[in-house]
N, C-alpha and C positions, 0 to 999 in steps of 0.2 A: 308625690315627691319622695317620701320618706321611703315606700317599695323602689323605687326607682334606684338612693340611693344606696339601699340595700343590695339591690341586684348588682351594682358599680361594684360594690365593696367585695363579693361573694366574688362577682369575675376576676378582681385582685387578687383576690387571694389565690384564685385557680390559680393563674399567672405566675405566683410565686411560691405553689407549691408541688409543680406540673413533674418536675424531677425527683419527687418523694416517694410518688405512687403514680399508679396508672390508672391516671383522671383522661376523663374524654367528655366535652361540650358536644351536645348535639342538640337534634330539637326539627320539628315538624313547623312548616308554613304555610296553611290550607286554604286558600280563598276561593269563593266560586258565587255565581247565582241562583237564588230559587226563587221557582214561584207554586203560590199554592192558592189554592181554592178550598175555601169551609164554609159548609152548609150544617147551620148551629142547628137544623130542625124544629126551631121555635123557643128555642131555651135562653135562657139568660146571654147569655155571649155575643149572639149575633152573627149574622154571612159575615163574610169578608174576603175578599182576596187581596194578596199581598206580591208584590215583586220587588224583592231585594238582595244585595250581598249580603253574605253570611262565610263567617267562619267556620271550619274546622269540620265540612261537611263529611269527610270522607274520613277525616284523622283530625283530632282535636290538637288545634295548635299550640302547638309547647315549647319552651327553652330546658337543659335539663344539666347538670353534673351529674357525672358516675365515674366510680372510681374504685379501685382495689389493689390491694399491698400484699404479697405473699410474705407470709408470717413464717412458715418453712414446717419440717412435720407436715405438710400435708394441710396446714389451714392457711385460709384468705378471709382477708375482714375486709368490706368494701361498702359502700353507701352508696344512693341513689337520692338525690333534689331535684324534682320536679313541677315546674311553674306550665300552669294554663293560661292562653292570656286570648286574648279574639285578634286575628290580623288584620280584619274592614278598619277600626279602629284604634289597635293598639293598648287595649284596655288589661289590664292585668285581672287574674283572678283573685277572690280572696279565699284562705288567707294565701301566703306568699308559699310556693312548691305545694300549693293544695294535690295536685296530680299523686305526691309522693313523697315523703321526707323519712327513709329507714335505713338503718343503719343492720348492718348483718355479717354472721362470719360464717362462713362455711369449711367444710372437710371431706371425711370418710364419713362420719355421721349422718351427713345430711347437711340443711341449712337453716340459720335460727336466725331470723329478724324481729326487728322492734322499731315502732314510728306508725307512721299517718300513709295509710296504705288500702287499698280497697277490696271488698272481697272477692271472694271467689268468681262468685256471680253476681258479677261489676264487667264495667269495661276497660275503669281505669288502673292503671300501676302495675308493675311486672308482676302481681299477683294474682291479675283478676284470666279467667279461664273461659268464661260462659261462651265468650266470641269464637270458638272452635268448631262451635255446633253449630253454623247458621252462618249461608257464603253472603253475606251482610256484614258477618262480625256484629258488631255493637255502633257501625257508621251507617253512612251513606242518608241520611235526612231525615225530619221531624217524621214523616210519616210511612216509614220505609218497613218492609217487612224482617226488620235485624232484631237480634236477640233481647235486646233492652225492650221493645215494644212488643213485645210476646210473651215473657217470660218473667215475672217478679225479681228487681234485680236488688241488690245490697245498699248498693252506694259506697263512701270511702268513710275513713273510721280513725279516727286519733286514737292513741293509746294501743297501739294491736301490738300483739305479738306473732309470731306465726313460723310455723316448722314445715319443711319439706325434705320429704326422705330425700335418700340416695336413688337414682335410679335402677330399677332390678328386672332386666331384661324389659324395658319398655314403659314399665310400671313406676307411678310417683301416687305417692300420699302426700295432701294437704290438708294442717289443720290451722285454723287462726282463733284469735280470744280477744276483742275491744274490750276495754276497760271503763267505757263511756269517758264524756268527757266534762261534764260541768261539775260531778262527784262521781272519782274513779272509785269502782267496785261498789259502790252505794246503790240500795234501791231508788235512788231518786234521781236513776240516772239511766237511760238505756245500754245496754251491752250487747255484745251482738259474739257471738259463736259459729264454726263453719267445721265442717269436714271433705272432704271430697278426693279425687283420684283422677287423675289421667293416663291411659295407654296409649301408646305409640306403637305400630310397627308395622311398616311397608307401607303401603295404600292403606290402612286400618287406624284409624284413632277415634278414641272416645273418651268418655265427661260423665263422669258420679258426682254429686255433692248433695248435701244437707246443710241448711242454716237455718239459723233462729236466731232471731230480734229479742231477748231478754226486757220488754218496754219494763219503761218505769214502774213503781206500782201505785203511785198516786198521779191523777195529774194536777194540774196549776189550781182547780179549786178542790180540791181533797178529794175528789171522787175514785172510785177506782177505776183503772186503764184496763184495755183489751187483754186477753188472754194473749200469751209470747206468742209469736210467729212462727212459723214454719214451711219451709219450702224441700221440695225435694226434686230435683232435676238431672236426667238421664240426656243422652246423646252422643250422636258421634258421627264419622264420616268417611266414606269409602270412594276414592280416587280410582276411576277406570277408566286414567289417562284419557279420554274425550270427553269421559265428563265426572266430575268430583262431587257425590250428593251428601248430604247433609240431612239429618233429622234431629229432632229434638223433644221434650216433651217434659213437662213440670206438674207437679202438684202442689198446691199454697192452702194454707190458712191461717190467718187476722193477719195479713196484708194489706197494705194502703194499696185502692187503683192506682194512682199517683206514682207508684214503684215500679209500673209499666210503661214510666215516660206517656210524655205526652198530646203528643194527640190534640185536644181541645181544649187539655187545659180545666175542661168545667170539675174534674176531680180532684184539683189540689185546692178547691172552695172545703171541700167537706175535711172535718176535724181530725183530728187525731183519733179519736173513739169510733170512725167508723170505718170497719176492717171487710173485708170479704174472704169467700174462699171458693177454691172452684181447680181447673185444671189448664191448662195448653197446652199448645202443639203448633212444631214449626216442620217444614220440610222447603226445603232449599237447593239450590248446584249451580256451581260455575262452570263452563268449558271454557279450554284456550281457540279461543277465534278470532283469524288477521292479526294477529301479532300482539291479542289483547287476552281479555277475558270477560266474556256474556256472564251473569248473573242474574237469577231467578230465585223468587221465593215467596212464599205461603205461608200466612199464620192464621192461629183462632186461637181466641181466649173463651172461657164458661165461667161465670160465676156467677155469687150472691154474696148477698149479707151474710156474715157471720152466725154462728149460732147465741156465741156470747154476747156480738152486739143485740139482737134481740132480746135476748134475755134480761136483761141488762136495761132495756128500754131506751136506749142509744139509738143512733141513724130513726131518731124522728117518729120511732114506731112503724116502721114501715120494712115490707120485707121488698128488697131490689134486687134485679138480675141485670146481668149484664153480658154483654157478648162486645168480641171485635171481630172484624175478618177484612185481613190487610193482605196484598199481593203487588210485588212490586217486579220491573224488570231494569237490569243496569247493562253500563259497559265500563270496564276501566281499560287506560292504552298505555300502556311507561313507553315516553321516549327515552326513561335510562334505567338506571339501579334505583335513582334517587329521585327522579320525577315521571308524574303519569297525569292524568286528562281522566273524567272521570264523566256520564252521565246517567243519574237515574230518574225514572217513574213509577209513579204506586198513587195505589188508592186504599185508604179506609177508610172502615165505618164502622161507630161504636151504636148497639143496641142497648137502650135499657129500658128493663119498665120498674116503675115504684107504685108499690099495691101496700095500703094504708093497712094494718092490721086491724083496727074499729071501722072497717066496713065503706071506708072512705073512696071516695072516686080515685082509679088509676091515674098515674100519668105515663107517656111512653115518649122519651128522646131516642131520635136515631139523626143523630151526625155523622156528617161525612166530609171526607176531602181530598181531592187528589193534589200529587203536586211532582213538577219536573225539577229537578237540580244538578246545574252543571258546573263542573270547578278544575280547578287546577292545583296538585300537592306537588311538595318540594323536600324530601328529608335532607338532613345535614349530620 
């Protein structure tokens, strides 16, 4: 009730302050079906299939303000509120404009934001980038071969700041800086840092970044936390008008599987102290067919345990590997600018074995699932 009236309050305002600045309401409407099939391979979890609506398959449903005011000189200061909510039932996210809440001026310099924003290699808020590399983007279903399930991705970050050059013949630099959020700029809080680049030009574009997780340096029982994060991720994508292909490819360490999206699920059981590191690889393309656009794609992930969670004697004593290899095939149709018809299918399947360091008997999970999902989007 209290989001709700919030939301009332916030459209009022728009309403009465639409002749100030040049505020614009828009916002995505995503509903579709999926159905999926999971074969736990004997693990805790259990088969299952499932057939239901779901939101936000193709594009995460959203309501949003934006808005910006020329300041004159050459700058513009403008904001971006954006609320995630599910359409099957109307559910709001929390907190309220989780998707996005920054405030920013721009120029000749460049552009300087600050607010609840996501990184680089995220899918979500006008910041996040990774979805460039991979004709998935960061949609199209739980088990689809899109960048978020390939690639170690960020998440969204309170307290960010974050710079983007001016464009130079193509060329843009991005940097961002979380401040963490329970204790800003405190060790007892994680902070998160990015660098990265995008080029554009003709049929040609491509994707540089680095980031790092800053973890706390205690956790909740005094112990010490994983060594920082690191990921480092290339890609890019070359349009030869019949067909537009896409590559990709990461390297990670003391990353949570969990940051791979999920899949089954059985990875966001294991703690916080237990990190992996290892590498992927995506290869993807869309072509324009019958009035639409076919979409193909390929992924794998490689890893292990960390070296410091071992060290460390964390993840149980045990050293673990893991593998995915996901392939999915789609179609999207716009009947306009603003709405299209969408269906995909894929399969994956995640490998792991856990090999006991004192000599103990292995174990080997290998889950799988395929799944079809078809929807219908609406922008506004």
């Amino acid at each position: 009730m209290k989001k709700t009236l919030a939301a009332v309050a916030v459209l009022g305002a728009f309403a009465g302050s639409a002749l100030a600045a040049d505020v614009q309401l828009y916002g995505i409407v995503d509903t579709g079906l999926a159905y999926s099939h999971v074969d736990a391979d004997g693990n805790a979890l259990g088969d299952f299939d499932s057939f239901s609506m779901e939101s936000g398959q193709a594009s995460g449903s959203r309501w949003g303000l934006k808005g910006t005011e020329d300041l004159g000189n050459g700058l513009t200061v403008g904001f971006i509120l954006e609320n995630g909510f599910t359409s099957d039932d109307g559910a709001d996210s929390e907190p309220m404009f989780n998707r996005e809440s920054s405030l920013f001026i721009q120029g000749a310099f460049g552009k300087f934001a600050m607010g609840r924003m996501g990184a680089l290699n995220n899918g979500q808020s006008s910041w996040s980038k990774i979805g460039m590399i991979n004709a998935f983007g960061t949609s199209f279903g739980e088990y689809t071969a899109r960048a978020d399930r390939i690639f170690s991705t960020a998440g969204q970050w309170d307290n960010m700041v974050a710079y983007e050059t001016p464009d130079f013949a193509g060329f843009k630099v991005y940097a961002q800086y979380a401040m963490g959020s329970a204790d800003e700029n405190e060790s007892t809080s994680d902070r998160f840092y990015s660098l990265g680049a995008t080029y554009n030009n003709g049929p040609f574009a491509s994707y540089f970044a680095i980031d790092s997780i800053n973890y706390a340096t205690a956790g909740a029982d005094g112990t010490p936390t994983a060594d920082d994060s690191l990921t480092v991720t290339l890609g890019g994508s070359y349009d030869f008008e019949v067909v537009k292909v896409y590559l990709g490819a990461q390297y990670f360490d003391e990353v949570k599987l969990s940051s791979f999206g999920g899949a089954f699920n059985a990875w966001d059981t294991l703690d916080g102290n237990w990190k992996f590191k290892g590498y992927s690889v995506s290869l993807s393309a869309d072509a324009p067919v019958a009035g639409g656009k076919v979409m193909f794609g390929l992924g794998y992930v490689d890893a292990e345990s960390s070296d410091w969670a071992n060290d460390y004697g964390f993840s149980g004593a045990m050293d673990v590997d893991f593998k995915r290899y996901v392939v999915s095939v789609g179609y999207d149709y716009p009947f306009s600018k603003r709405t299209d018809v969408y269906a995909v299918a894929s399969y994956m399947q995640d490998q792991s074995d856990w090999n006991p360091t004192d000599g103990g008997a292995s174990t080997s999970w290998d889950p799988s699932a395929y799944s079809v999902i078809i929807g219908l989007r609406h922008k506004f």
